[in-house]
N, C-alpha and C positions, 0 to 999 in steps of 0.2 A: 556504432551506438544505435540502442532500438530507442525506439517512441512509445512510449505511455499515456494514458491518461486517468483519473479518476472521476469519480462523479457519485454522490448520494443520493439514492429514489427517496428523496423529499419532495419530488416534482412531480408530475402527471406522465404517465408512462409516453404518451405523446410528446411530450419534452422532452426528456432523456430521450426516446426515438429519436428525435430532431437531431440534436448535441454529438452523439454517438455516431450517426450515419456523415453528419459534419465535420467531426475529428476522423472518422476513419476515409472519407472524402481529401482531406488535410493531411494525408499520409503517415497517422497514428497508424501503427503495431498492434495495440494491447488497449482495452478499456477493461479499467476494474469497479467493479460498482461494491459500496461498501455494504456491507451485513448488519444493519441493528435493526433492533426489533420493534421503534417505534420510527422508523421509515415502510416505506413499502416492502415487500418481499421481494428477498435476494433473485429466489431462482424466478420468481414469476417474471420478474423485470430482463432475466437475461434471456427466457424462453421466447420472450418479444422483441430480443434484439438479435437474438440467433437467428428467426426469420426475415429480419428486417436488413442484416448487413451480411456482406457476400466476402469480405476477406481479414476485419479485422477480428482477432482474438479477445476474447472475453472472459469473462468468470470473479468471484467471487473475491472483492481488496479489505478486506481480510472474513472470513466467518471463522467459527471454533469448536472444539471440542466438545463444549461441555452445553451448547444450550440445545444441540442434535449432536446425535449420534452419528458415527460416524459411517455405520452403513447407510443412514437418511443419504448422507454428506454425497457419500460414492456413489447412490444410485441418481441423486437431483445432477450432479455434474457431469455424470455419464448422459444421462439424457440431454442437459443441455449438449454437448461434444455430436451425439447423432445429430440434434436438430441441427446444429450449425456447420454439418458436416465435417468433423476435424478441430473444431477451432477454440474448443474450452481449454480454459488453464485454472489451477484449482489454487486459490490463496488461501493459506491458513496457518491461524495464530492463536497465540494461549489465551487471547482478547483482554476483557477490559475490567477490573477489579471492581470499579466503582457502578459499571452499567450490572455486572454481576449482583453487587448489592440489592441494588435497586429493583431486581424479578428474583430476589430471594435463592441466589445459586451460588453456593462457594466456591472460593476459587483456591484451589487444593493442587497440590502437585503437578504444577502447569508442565513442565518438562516431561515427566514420567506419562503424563495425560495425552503432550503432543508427538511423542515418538510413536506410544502404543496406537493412538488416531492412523498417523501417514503410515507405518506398518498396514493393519487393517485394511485401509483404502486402500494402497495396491495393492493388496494381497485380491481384493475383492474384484478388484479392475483387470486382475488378471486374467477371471472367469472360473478359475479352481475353488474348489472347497473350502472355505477356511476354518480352519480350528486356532484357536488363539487364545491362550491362556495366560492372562496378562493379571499385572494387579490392580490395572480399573478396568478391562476390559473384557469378557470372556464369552467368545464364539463359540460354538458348535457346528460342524458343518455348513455353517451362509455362505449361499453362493449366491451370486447375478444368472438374472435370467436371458438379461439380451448382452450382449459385446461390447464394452464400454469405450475400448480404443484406449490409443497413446494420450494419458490425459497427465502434462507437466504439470509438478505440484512446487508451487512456491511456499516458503515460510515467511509469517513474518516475525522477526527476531530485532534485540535491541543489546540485551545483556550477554558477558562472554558466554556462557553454558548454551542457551538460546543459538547463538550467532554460529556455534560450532555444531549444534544438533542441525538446525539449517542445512548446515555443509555436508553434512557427512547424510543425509537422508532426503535431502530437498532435490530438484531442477537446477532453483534458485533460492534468494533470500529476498527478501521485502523488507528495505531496514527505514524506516520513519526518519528520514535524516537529507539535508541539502547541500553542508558542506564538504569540503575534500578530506579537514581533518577526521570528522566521523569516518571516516572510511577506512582513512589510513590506521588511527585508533581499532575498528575490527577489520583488519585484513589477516592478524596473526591467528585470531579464531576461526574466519574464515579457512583459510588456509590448514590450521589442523586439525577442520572436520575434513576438510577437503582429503589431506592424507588420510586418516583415519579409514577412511571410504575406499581407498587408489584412485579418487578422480584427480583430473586435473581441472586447470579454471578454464579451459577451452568448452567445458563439460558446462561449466557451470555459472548463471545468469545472478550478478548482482546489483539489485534494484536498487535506485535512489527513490524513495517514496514522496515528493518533495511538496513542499508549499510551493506554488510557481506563482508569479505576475508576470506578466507582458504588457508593454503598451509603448508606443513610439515615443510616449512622453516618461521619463523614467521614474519621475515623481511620483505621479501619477499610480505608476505600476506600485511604486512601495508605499503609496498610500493604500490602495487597497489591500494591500497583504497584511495590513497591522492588525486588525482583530484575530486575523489567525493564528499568525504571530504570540499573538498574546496569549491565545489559548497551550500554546506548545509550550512556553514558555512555564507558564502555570502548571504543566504536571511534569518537567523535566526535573531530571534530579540534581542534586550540586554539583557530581560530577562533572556533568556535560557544562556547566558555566566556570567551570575551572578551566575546562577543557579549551572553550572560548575565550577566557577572558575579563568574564562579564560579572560586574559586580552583588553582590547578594543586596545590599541596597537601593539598585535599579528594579532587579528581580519582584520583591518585595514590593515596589512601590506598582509594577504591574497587577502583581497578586491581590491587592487593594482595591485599583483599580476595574480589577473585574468582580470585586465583592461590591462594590459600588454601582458598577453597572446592572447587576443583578439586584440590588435593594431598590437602586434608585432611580435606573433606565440611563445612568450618566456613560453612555460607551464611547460619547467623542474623547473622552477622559483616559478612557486604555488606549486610543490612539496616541494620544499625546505621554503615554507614561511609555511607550515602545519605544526604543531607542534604535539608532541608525544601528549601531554593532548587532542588535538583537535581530532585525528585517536580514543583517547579511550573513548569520551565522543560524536561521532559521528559515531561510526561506530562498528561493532561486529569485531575485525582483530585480526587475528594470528592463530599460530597452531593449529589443531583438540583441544586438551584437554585446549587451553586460551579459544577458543570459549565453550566451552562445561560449565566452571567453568562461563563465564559469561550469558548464557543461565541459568543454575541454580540462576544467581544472579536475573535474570528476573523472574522465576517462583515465585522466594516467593515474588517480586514486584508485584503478580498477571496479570503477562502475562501468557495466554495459548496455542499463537500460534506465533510463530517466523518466518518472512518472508525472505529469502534471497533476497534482491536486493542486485543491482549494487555496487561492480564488481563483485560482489561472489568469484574473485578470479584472481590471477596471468592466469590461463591458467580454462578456466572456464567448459571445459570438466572433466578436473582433479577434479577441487574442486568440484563440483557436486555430483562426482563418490565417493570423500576423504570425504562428509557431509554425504552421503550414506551409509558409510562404518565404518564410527569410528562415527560419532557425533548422527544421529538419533538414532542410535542403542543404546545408553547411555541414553537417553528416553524412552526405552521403556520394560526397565530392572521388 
């Protein structure tokens, strides 16, 4: 099992610094820093973490297609890979419909959008010429000027069509999910991109992109994860609460809840509308060895890489330090 982490530049590039060099101190793998565009900037924040850390992998948890192009995409990742000598990984997804709205950009044939993208970039990565005649995309001879190197490209994917483009064109898949059943639900798409391609899953790295809390106190830990929680909650579809369990009347009464917290600043109110079922079927929370028993429940769901996002934890220096210390190390036995 690999180690991940997330982290959004809503902080001070010296902070992320901080975090980063601490998680990858901590025996993290992978740090992905997310892409929107009223945070800091993607590539600036990882060009300062490329100089700053000496073995863990990095790059982009998730950016997209449509707000850069995707030769911007390949040449900003390529350079981060030199600066960091090696160590970029490129996340990329169809993104976000709603942030779409809101900088006036449609969100139009996501599929068709993110095959033609991951084409394009390794075509471009390759250092050959490219001509590409796509139906949103159309090169003319672009090429790269400097050597970009082996740079693995993750998708991030949710729905079947999505989960099996992933498979058949990605490294990996980045799938926004904590539980086993999500997994087992897309292992049959995964799997026939997988054929589709002749890879096999030895080939192939499938992320659990998760809500994590940690903290010795397990409370604790699933107290801090409920606004999150709640947020996941709110833009998940019926599906996935069929899929769980979990009632449309619980749901609802979250959905309320964070209309409330938004009009009225009441957000102790969407902690209290999050229910136990909802923290365990959206989030990885609780003690070193709850998280560590649900980790193992993911690997034989065939996940091979565990991401820590948001909140990671009550006091997020700690848990970092406390995933470090008791949980990866149970991995690597």
């Amino acid at each position: 099992m690999k180690f991940g982490i997330e982290f959004v530049p809503n902080m001070k590039y010296y902070e992320l610094e901080y975090y980063v060099k601490l998680a990858e101190d901590s025996g993290f793998e992978y740090t992905w820093i997310t892409d929107h565009y009223n945070n800091r900037n993607v590539y600036s924040m990882l060009t300062i973490l490329a100089l700053k850390t000496n073995s863990i992998k990095l790059g982009p948890g998730v950016t997209n297609p449509y707000h850069i192009s995707p030769a911007l995409t390949a040449s900003a990742i390529a350079t981060v890979n030199e600066l960091s000598n090696g160590r970029a990984v490129l996340g990329i997804g169809a993104g976000d419909k709603v942030t779409f709205d809101r900088i006036g950009i449609s969100w139009k044939k996501p599929l068709r959008r993110m095959r033609e993208a991951v084409e394009i970039i390794r075509a471009l990565h390759s250092g050959k010429p490219v001509n590409y005649d796509g139906e949103i995309f159309k090169f003319n001879g672009a090429r790269m000027d400097f050597k970009a190197g082996n740079i693995p490209i993750y998708i991030g994917a949710q729905g079947p069509k999505m989960l099996q483009l992933a498979a058949e064109l990605g490294d990996g898949v980045l799938i926004n999910a904590s539980h086993p059943r999500d997994f087992e639900a897309a292992r049959e798409n995964i799997d026939a991109g997988l054929d589709k391609a002749g890879k096999s899953r030895d080939q192939f790295d499938t992320v659990a992109y998760a809500s994590m809390s940690v903290d010795k106190d397990a409370e604790k830990a699933k107290n801090a994860a409920k606004i999150v929680v709640a947020f996941i909650v709110a833009g998940s579809p019926d599906v996935i609460f069929e899929r769980h369990g979990i009632s449309m009347d619980d749901v609802n009464k979250v959905r309320e809840a964070l209309n409330n917290a938004f009009t009225k600043g009441d957000w102790p109110g969407v902690s209290k509308a999050v229910t136990d079922e909802m923290i365990e079927s959206f989030s990885i929370s609780g003690s070193p060895d709850m998280v560590i028993e649900r980790i193992r429940e993911l690997s034989k769901s065939g996940v091979t890489q565990v991401v820590a996002g948001s909140p990671i934890g009550p006091d997020k220096k700690k848990s970092i330090k406390l995933i470090g210390k008791e949980i990866i190390p149970a991995f690597k036995e």
